[in-house]
Structure formats: C-alpha cells, structure tokens
BADRENTI-718416 format. One line per 4 residues: number of its first residue (from 1); for each residue x, y, z of C-alpha. Coordinates in Angstrom, 3 decimals, padded with zeros to 6 digits. Layout:
NUM = X/Y/Z | ...
! end
This chain:
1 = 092.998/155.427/106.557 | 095.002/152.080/106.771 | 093.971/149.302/104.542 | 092.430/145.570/106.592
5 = 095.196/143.087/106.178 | 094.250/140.565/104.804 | 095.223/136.653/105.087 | 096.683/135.256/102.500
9 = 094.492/132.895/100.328 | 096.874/129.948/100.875 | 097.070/130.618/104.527 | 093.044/130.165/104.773
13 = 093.114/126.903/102.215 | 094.884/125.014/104.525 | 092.550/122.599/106.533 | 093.048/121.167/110.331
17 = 093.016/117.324/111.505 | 089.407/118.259/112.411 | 088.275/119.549/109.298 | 089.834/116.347/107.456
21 = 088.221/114.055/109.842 | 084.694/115.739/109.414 | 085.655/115.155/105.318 | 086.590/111.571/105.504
25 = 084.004/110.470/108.339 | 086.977/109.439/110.953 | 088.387/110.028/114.133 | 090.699/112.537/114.107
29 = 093.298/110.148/115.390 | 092.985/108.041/112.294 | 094.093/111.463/110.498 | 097.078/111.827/112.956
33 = 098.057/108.109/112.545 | 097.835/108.464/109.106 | 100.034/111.851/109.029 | 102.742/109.503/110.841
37 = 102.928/106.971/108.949 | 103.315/109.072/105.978 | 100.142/108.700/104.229 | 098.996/112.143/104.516
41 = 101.272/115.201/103.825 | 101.034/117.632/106.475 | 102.877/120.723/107.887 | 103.517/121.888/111.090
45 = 102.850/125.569/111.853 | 102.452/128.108/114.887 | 104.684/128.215/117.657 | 107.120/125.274/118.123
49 = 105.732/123.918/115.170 | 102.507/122.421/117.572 | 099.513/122.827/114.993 | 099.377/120.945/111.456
53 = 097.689/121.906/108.770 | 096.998/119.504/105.807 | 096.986/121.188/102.194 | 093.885/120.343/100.051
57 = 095.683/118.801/097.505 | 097.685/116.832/099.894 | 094.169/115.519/101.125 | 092.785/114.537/097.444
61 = 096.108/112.745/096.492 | 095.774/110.872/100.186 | 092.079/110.012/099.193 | 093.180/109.203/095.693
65 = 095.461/106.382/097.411 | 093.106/104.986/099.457 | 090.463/104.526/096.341
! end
C-alpha cells in the first residue's frame, strides 16, 4: 500500500497576508503595502506567481524593525 505524501514542513510554515494581518492586528492591505515597499520579505508562489507567502522569520525580522 502507497505511503500519504506528505507536505513538506517548510511548505506548511509559510504564512498568507491574512494570517500576518490577524498577527499584527492590520488590514491586510497594510501587509501588501508593506510587502511593496520592501518592508516585509515575501515570495510569490502558485500559478503565475499570484499568491505570496511571507516566511516566519521574514515576519519577526519585519516586526523587529518596526519595534
């Protein structure tokens, strides 16, 4: 019988312009405006490269800036 695959643990660490909103008690376009003007490190993923995904530690360095 085939093993589940599983996602990678990076993959699932990764958290959304939602999720960092919800963390820093903001709009989710503050998180966007700060992704452009280079505060926050993101990536884009998926499909034409639509969805970004903010690392954790990208996040605590951003918040460590902001301090």
């Amino acid at each position: 019988m085939p093993m589940p695959r599983k996602t990678p643990d990076r993959a699932r660490a990764l958290l959304t312009v939602k999720e960092v909103a919800t963390l820093d008690q903001c709009s989710e376009k503050t998180v966007r405006r700060a992704i452009a003007a280079g505060l926050l490190e993101a990536m884009r993923i998926g499909p034409g490269g639509r969805l970004l995904r903010i690392d954790p530690s990208a996040h605590a360095a951003y918040r460590r800036a902001l301090g």
